[in-house]
LUMKEBA-971756 format. One line per 10 residues: their letters; for each residue x, y, z of N, C-alpha, C. Coordinates in steps of 0.05 Angstrom, whole numbers, plus 5000, padded with zeros to 4 digits. Example, Ala and Ser with C-alpha at 12.3 -4.5 7.8 and 13.67 -1.06 7.14 Angstrom:
<pts>
as) 5264 4886 5156 5246 4910 5156 5264 4934 5156 ~ 5257 4955 5142 5273 4979 5143 5258 5001 5157
</pts>
This chain:
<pts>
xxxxxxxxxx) 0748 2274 5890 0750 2247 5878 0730 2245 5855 ~ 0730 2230 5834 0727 2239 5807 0702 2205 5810 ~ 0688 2207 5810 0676 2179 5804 0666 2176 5773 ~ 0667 2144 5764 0668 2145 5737 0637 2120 5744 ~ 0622 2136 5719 0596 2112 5721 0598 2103 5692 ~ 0602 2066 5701 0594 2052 5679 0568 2038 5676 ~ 0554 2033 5649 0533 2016 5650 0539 1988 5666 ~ 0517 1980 5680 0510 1965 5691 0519 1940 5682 ~ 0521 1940 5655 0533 1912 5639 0561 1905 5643 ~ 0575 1932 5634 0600 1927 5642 0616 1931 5665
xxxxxxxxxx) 0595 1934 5689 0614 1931 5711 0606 1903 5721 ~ 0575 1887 5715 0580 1864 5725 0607 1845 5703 ~ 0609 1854 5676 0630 1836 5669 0665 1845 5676 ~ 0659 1868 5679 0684 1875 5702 0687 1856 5725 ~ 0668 1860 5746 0665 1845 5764 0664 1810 5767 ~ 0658 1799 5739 0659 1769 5743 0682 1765 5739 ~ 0697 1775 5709 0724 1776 5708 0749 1783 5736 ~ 0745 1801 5748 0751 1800 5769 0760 1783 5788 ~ 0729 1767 5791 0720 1741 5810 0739 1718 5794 ~ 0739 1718 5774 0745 1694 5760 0783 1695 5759
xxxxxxxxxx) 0785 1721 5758 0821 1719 5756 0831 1706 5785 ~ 0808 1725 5811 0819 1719 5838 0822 1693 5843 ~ 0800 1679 5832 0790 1654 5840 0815 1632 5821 ~ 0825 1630 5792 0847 1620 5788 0872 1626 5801 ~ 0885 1654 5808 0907 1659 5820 0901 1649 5854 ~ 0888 1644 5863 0880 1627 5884 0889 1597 5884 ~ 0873 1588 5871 0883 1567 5859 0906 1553 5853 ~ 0920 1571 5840 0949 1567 5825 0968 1572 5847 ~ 0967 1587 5872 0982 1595 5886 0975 1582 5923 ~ 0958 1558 5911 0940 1544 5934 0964 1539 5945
xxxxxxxxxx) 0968 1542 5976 0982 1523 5994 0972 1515 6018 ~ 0955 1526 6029 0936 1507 6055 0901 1524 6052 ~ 0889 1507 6052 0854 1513 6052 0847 1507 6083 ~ 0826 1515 6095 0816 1515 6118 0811 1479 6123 ~ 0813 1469 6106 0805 1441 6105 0835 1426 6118 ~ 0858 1427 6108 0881 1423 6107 0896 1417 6131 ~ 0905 1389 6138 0919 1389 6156 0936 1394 6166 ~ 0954 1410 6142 0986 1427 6143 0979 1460 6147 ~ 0986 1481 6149 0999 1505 6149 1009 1518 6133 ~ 1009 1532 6120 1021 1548 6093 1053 1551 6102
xxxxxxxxxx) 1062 1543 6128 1092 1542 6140 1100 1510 6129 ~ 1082 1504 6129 1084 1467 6125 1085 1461 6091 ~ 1084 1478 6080 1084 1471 6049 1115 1483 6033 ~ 1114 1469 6006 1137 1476 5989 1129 1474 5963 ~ 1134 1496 5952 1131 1502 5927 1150 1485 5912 ~ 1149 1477 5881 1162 1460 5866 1187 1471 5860 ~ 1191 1499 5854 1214 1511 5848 1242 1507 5878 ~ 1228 1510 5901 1242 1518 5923 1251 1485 5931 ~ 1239 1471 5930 1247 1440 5935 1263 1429 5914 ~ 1267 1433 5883 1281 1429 5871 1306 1440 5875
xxxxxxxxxx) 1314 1465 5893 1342 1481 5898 1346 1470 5921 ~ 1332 1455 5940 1332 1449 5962 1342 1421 5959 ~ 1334 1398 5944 1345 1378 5935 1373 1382 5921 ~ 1380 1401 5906 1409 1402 5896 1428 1414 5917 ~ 1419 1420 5934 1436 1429 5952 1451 1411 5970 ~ 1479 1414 5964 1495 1392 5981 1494 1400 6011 ~ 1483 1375 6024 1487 1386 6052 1486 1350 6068 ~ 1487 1365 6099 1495 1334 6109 1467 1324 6115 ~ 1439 1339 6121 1418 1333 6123 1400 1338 6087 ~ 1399 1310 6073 1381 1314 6061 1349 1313 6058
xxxxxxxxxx) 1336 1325 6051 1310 1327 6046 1296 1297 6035 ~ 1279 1286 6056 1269 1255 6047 1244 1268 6033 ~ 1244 1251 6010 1211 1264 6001 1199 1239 5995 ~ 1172 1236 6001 1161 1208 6003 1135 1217 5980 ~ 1125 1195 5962 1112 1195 5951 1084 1184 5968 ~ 1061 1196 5957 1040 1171 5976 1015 1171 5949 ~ 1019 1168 5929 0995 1170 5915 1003 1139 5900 ~ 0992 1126 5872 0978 1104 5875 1013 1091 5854 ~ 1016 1073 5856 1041 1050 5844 1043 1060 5814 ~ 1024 1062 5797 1022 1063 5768 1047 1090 5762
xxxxxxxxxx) 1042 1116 5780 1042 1140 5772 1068 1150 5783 ~ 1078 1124 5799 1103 1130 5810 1122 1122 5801 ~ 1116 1093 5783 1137 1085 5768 1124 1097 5742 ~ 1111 1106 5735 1108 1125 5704 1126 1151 5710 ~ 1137 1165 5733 1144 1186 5736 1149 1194 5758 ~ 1171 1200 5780 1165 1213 5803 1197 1227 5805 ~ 1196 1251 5830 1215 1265 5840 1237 1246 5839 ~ 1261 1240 5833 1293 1235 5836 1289 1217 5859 ~ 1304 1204 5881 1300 1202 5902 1278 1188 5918 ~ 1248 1197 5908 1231 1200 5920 1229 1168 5932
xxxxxxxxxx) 1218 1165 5953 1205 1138 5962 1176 1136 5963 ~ 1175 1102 5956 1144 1098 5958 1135 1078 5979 ~ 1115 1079 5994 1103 1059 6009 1081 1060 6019 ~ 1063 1065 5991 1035 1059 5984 1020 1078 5989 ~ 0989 1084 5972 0976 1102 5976 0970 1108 6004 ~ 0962 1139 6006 0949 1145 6032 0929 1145 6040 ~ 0913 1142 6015 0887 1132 6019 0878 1101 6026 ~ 0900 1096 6034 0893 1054 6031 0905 1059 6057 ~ 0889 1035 6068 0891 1027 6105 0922 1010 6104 ~ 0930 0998 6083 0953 0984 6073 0980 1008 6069
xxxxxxxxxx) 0974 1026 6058 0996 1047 6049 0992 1057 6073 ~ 0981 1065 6081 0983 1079 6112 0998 1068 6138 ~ 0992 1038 6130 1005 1028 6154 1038 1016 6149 ~ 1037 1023 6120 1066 1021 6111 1085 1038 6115 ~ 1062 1065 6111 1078 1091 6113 1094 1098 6138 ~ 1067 1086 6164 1075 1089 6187 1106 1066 6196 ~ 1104 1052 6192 1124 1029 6190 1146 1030 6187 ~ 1154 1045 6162 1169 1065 6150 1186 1086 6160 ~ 1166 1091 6175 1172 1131 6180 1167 1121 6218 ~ 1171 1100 6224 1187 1084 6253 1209 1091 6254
xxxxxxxxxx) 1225 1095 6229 1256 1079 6230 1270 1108 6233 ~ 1256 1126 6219 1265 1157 6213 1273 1173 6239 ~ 1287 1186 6242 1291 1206 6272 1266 1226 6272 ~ 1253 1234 6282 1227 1253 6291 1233 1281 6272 ~ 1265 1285 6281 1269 1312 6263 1280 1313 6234 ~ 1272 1294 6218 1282 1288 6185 1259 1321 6176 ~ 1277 1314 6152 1264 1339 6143 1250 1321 6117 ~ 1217 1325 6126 1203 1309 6108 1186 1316 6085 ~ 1185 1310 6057 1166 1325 6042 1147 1303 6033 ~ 1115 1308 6034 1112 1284 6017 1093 1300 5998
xxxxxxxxxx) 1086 1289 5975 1074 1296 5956 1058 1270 5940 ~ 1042 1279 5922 1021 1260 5905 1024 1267 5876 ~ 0997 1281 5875 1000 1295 5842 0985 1286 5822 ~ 0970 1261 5844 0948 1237 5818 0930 1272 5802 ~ 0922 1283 5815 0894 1295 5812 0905 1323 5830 ~ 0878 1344 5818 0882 1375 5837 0887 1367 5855 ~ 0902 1381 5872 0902 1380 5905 0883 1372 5916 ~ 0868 1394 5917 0829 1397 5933 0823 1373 5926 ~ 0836 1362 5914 0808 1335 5910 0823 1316 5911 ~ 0856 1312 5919 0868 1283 5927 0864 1275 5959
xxxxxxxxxx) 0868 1244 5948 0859 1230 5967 0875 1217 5987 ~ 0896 1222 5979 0923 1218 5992 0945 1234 6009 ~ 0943 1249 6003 0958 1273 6016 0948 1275 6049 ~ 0930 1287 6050 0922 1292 6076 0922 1269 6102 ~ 0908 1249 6090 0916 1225 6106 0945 1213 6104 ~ 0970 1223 6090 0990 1214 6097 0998 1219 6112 ~ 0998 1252 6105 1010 1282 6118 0994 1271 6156 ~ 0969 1262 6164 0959 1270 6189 0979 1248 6197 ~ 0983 1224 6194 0990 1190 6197 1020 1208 6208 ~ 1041 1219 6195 1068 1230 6198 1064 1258 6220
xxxxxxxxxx) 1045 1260 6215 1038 1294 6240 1034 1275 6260 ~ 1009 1259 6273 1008 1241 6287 1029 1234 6300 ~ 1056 1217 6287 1073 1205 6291 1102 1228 6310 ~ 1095 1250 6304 1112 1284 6321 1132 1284 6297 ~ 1127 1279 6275 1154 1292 6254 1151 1322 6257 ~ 1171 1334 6265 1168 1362 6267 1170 1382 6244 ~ 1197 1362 6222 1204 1385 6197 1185 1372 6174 ~ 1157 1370 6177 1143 1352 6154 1127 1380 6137 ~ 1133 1368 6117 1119 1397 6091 1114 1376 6069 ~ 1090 1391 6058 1075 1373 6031 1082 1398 6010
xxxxxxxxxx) 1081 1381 5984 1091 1398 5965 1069 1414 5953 ~ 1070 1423 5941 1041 1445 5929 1041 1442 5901 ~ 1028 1418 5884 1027 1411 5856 0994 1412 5861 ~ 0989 1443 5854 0955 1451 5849 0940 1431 5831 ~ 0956 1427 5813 0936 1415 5785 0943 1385 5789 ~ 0967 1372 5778 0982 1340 5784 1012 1354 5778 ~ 1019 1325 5795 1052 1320 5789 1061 1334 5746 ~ 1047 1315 5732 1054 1322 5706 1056 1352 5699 ~ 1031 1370 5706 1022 1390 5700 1050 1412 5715 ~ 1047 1409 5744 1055 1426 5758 1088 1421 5766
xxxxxxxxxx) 1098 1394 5757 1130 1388 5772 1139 1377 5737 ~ 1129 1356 5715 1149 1346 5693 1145 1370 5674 ~ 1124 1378 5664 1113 1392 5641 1124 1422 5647 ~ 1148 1428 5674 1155 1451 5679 1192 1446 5678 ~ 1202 1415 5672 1221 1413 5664 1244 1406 5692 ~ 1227 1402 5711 1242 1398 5735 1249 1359 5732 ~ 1261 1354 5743 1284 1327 5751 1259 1307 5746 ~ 1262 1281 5735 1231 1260 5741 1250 1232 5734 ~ 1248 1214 5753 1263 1194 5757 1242 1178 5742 ~ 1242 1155 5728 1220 1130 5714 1224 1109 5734
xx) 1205 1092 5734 1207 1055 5742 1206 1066 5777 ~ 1215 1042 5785 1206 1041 5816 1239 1044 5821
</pts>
């Protein structure tokens, strides 16, 4: 085996580069963190839920919005329903209210998109409120950066107004 020695300089900028590609393709390909109340079985990529929504079938896919009024009627999934952030003790108990009426086995998506994932405020407390409740087919969508960035600005379906 042939070992190759570089100066010291350029293997630490090897090495940050490295760090720094892992650490965006991480990122970009985020679907559950140790923090996360879902499962990387429990998530859906933007591409795969868009084929999944065009698909004629007799069970369709409910996808519930839970992030804040402004951003839902500025822009959201086709379809989608709203009944209030998940961060509000109000949207939460709307959501639950809501998701009474549903059969246990709907096949549920909900999604946000205000802000990065890692740092919304809504998602996780929707997602626990509907886990809580025994929805069994429930999956959150995976928009790493926001809804704009990661679901309009990629040309997929976006309904306006409420």
């Amino acid at each position: 085996m042939k070992v190759i020695a570089l100066p010291a300089r350029k293997l630490l900028v090897a090495l940050f580069c490295a760090i720094l590609l892992t650490s965006e393709l991480t990122r970009s390909l985020a679907v559950a963190m140790p923090d996360d109340p879902w499962t990387a079985a429990q998530t859906v990529q933007p591409a795969q839920l868009v084929i999944e929504l065009q698909q004629e079938k007799d069970r369709r896919v409910l996808v519930i919005y839970v992030g804040v009024k402004t951003l839902y009627n500025g822009g959201h999934i086709p379809g989608a329903v709203y009944y209030g952030p998940g961060s509000a003790e109000q949207g939460i108990s709307d959501l639950k209210k809501y998701a009474a009426t549903l059969p246990k086995n709907s096949d549920v998506v909900l999604y946000c998109g205000c802000c990065p994932l890692e740092k919304c405020p809504n998602l996780r407390p929707a997602f626990a409120a509907l886990k809580d409740l025994g929805f069994a087919r429930l999956r959150v969508l995976i928009l790493p950066t926001s809804f704009n960035t990661d679901w309009a600005e990629k040309g997929y379906p976006v309904q306006k107004g409420s």
